[in-house]
C-alpha positions in Angstrom: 0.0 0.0 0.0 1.3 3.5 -1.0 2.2 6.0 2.2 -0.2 8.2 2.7 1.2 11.8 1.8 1.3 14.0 5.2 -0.9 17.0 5.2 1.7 20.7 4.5 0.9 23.8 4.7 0.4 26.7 2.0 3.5 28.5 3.7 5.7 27.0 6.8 8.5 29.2 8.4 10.5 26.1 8.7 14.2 28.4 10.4 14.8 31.7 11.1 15.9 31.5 7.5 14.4 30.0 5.7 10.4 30.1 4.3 9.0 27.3 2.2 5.9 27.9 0.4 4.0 25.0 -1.3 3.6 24.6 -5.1 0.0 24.3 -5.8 1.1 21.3 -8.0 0.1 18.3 -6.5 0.7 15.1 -8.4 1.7 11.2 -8.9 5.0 12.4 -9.1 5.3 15.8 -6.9 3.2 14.3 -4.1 2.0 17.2 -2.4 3.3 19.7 -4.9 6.5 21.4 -5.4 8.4 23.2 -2.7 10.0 25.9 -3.4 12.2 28.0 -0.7 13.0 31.9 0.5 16.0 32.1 1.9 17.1 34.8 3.6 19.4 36.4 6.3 18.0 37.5 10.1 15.7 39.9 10.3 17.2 43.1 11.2 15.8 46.6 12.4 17.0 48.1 9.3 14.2 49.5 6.8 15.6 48.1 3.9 14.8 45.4 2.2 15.7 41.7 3.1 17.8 40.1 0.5 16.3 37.0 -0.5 17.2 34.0 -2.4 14.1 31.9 -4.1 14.7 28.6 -4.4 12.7 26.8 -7.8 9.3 28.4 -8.9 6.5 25.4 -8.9 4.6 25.2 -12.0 3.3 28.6 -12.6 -0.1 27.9 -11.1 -2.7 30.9 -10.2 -2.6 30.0 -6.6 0.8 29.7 -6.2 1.1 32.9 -7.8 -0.9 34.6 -5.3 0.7 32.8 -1.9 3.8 34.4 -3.2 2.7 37.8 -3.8 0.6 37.6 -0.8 3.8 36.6 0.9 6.0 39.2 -0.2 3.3 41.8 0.6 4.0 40.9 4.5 6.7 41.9 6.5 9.7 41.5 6.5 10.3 43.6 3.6 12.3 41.1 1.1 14.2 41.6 -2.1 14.3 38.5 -4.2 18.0 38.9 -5.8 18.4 35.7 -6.9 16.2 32.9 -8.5 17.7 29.5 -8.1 16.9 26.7 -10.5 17.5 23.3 -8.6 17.3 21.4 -12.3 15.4 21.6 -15.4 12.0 19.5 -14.9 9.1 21.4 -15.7 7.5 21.2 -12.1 10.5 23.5 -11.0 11.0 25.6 -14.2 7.7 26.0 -15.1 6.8 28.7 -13.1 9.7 30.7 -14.0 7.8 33.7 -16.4 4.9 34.1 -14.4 7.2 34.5 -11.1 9.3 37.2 -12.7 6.3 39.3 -14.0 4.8 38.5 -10.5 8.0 40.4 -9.2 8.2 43.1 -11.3 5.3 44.3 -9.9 5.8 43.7 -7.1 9.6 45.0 -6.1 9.3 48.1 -9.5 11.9 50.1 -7.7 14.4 47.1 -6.7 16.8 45.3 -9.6 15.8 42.1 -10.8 16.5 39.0 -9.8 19.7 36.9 -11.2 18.3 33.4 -12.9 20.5 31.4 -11.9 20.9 27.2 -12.7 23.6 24.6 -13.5 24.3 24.4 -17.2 22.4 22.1 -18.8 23.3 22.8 -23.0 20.3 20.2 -24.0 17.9 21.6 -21.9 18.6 25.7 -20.7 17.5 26.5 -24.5 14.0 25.6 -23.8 14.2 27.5 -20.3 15.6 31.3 -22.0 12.6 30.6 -24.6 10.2 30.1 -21.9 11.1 33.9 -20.7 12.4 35.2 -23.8 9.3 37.6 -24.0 10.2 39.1 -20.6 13.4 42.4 -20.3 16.2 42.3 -19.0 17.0 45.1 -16.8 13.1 44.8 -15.8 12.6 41.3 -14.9 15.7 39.7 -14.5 19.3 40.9 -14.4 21.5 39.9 -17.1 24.2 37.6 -17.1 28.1 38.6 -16.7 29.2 39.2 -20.4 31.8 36.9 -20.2 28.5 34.0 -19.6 27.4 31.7 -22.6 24.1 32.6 -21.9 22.1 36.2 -22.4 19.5 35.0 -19.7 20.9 32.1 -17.0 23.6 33.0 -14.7 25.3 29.4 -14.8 26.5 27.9 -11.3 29.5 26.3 -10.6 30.2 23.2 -8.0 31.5 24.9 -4.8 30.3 28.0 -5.4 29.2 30.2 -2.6 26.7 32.8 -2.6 26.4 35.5 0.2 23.5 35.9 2.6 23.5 38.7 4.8 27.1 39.0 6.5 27.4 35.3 8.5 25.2 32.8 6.3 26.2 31.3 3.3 24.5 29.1 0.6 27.1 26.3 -1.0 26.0 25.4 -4.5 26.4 21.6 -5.2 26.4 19.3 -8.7 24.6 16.7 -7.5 24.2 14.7 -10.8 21.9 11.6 -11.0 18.0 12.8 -10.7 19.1 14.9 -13.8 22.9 16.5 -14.9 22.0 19.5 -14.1 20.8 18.9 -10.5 21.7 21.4 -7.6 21.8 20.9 -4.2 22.0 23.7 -1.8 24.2 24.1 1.7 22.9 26.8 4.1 25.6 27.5 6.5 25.7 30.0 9.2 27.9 30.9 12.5 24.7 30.8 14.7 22.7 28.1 13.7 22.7 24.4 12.2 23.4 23.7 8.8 20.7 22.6 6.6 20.6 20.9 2.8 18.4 21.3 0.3 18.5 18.4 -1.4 16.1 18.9 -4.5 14.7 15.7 -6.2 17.3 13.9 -5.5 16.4 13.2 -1.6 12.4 13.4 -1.1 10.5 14.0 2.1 8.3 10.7 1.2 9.5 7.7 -0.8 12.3 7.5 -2.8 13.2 9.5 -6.3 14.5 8.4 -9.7 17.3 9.1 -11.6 18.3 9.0 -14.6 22.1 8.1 -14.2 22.2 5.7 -11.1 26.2 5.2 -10.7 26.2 9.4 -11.0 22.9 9.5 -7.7 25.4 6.9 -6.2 27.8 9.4 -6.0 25.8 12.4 -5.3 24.2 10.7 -2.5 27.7 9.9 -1.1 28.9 13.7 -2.2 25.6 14.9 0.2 26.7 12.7 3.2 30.1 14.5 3.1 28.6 17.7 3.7 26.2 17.1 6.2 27.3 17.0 9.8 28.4 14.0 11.3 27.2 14.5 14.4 24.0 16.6 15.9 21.1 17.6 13.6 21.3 17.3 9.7 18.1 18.7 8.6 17.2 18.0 5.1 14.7 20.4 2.8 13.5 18.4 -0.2 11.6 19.8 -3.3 9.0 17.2 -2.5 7.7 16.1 1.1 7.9 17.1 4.4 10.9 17.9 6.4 13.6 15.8 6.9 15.2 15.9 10.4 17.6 13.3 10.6 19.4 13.4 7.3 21.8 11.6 7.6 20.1 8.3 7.8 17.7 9.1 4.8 20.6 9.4 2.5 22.0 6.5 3.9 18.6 4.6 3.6 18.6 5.8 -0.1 22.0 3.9 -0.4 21.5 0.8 0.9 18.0 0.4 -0.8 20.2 1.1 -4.3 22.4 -1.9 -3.5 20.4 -4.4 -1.9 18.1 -4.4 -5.5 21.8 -4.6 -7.0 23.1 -7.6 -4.8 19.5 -9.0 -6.3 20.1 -8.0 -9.7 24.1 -10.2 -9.6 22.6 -13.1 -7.4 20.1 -13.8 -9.9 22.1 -13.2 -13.3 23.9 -16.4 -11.9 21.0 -18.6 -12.5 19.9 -20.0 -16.1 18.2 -17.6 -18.1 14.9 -18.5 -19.0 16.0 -18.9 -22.3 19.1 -20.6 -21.4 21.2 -18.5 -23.7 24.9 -18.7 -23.1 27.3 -16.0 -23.2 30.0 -17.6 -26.5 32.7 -19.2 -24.8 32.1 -18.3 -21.0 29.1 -20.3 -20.4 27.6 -16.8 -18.3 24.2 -17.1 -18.7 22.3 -13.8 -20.8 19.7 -12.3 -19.0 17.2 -9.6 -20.5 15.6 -6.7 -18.9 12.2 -8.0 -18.6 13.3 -11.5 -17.8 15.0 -9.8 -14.5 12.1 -7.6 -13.9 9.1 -11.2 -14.2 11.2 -12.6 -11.3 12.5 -9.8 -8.9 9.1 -7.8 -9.5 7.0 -11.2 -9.3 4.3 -10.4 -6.9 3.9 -6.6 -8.2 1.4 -5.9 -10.3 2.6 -6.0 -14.5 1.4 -2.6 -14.7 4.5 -1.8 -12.7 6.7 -3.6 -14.9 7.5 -0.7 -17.9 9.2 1.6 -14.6 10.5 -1.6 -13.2 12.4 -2.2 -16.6 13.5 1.1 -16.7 15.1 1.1 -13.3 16.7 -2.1 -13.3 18.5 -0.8 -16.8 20.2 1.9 -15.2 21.2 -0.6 -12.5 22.7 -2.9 -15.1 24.4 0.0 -17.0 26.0 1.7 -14.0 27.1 -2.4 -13.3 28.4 -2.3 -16.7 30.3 0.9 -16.5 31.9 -0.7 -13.5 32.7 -3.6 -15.9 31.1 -6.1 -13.6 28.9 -7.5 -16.5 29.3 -7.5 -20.0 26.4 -6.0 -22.4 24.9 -7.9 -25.7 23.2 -7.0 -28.9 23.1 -4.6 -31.6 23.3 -1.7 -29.1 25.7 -2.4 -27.3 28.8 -0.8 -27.5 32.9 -2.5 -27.6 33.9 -5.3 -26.0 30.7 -5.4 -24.2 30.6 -1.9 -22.4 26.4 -0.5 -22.5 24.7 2.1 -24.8 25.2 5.7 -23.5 22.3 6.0 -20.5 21.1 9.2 -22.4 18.9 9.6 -23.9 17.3 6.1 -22.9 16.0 4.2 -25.6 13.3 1.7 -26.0 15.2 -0.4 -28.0 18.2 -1.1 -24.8 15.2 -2.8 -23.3 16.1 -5.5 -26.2 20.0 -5.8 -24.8 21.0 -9.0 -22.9 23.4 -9.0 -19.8 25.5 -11.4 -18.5 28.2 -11.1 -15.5 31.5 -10.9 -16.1 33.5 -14.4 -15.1 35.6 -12.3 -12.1 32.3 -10.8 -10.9 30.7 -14.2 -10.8 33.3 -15.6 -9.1 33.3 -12.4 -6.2 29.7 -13.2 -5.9 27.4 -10.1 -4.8 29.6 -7.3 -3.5 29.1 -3.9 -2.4 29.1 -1.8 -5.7 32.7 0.2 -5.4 31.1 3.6 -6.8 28.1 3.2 -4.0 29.3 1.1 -1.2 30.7 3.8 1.0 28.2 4.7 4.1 
């Protein structure tokens, strides 16, 4: 039985900092919409306005509209000076036009906000189009001329962006859920650190990915940054709250490599079709032959996303050159397709272990094993 999704709130001070404010999306695959953040610095007794960060802009939706304008109408006083883009999906990009316009209105006499996102050269086109009606100057603030882009001020890993004159916000490639994907740090001298982890770490269930030996990594990448001891709070894009962090992102892990210790125990078996691999006797497993017996007492409308999964499991196994890959797709001595963009047709591809892997038997993965 599916969780049941716990009830939020239209806006939740969730720190001193930090403001989320519900999407007015929810969805199958947003759960109870998106959540997008305003982050700012301690409210002082100055009369000018608050710097603020805004962290992914929902879909665009008329009530989500009005909670934000309806927010920035009360006090404190903010200036959003930065929009922050935590990947390119529409649920988080979507909203980007209707935001600025919202904010032009709304702050006239302040400068724009910066747009700011990872590169993404497949995907950013699509997001400058999306605003390309808007004026720069008026709704957003240009890019350095030195950028590749007229509209998107592009991120780097590591970089650090200034709130208010002790708190910081670490900008993090946390590739996996998408290439592009940014995780946020919020540090300060006076209180806890906290992450926003994005899609990559949700408040309820688990995410996807589209590049599982990259999440591997990422996941590892967010346990090195969150502390090892006292409270590591967690802010997904999706979901409640996450107080201890730590152990979600360690949860994540495990559950990858348990369904990968399942993936190698069973490709030693005979194949349904008892195919051999030539001259190594390995038996050849396809996709769908995996999913019919480790997704036997799930429903077969579950089987298309089960495929899909246990793909990227086999890939990232065959990037690690712990099995070999086989058919017209596949590419030298074995190695799998590119995992991007995923074609129907890798579905077709057999798999077979590699003659050292099935003689190590199942074995913490060495890109994902670390916790």
């Amino acid at each position: 039985m599916a969780e049941s999704l716990v009830e939020l709130p239209d806006v939740a001070r969730l720190s001193p900092r930090v403001v989320r404010l519900l999407g007015q999306n929810p969805g199958k695959f947003t759960l109870q919409g998106t959540n997008t953040y305003l982050i700012s610095p301690l409210e002082s007794s100055s009369s000018q306005p608050i710097p603020t960060i805004l962290v992914d802009t929902a879909e665009g939706d008329e009530d989500y509209l009005k909670l934000f304008e309806d927010t920035l109408a009360k006090p404190p006083k903010r200036h959003i000076s930065h929009v922050l883009l935590t990947h390119w999906h529409h649920d988080h990009v979507a909203g980007l036009a209707p935001v600025l316009e919202t904010l032009a209105k709304a702050q006239p006499s302040l400068p724009p906000p910066l747009v700011c996102k990872l590169p993404n050269s497949e995907q950013d086109g699509d997001i400058e189009s999306s605003i390309s009606h808007l004026s720069a100057g008026t709704h957003f603030t240009a890019p350095a001329s030195s950028s590749s882009s007229r509209i998107l001020t592009h991120l780097r890993h590591s970089q650090s962006l200034a709130i208010g004159d002790d708190t910081s916000l670490q900008c993090l490639h946390t590739p996996g859920h998408t290439t592009d994907h940014l995780s946020l740090l919020l540090s300060s001298s006076q209180h806890d650190p906290v992450f926003f982890s994005g899609d990559n770490v949700l408040g309820q269930g688990t995410s996807v990915f589209e590049d599982l030996a990259a999440y591997i990594s990422s996941l590892n990448r967010t346990l090195d940054v969150l502390p090892a001891s006292g409270p590591a709070r967690i802010f997904p894009a999706h979901g409640p709250v996450i107080e201890d962090g730590r152990k979600a992102v360690e949860g994540y892990i495990e559950h990858r490599l348990q369904r990968e210790k399942q993936v190698v125990e069973l490709m030693k078996e005979s194949s349904p079709t008892g195919q051999k691999e030539d001259g190594s006797g390995m038996p050849r497993w396809g996709v769908m032959q995996l999913v019919e017996k480790l997704y036997a007492s799930y429903p077969q409308s579950l089987y298309p996303a089960a495929a899909r999964g246990l793909f990227l499991h086999l890939h990232k196994l065959g990037t690690e050159q712990r099995v070999l890959c086989h058919g017209e797709h596949a590419g030298p001595d074995g190695a799998p397709p590119p995992v991007a963009p995923l074609k129907t047709e890798y579905m077709e591809l057999e798999w077979s272990l590699t003659e050292h892997e099935a003689e190590a038997g199942a074995r913490a993965s060495p890109n994902g094993g670390r916790l």
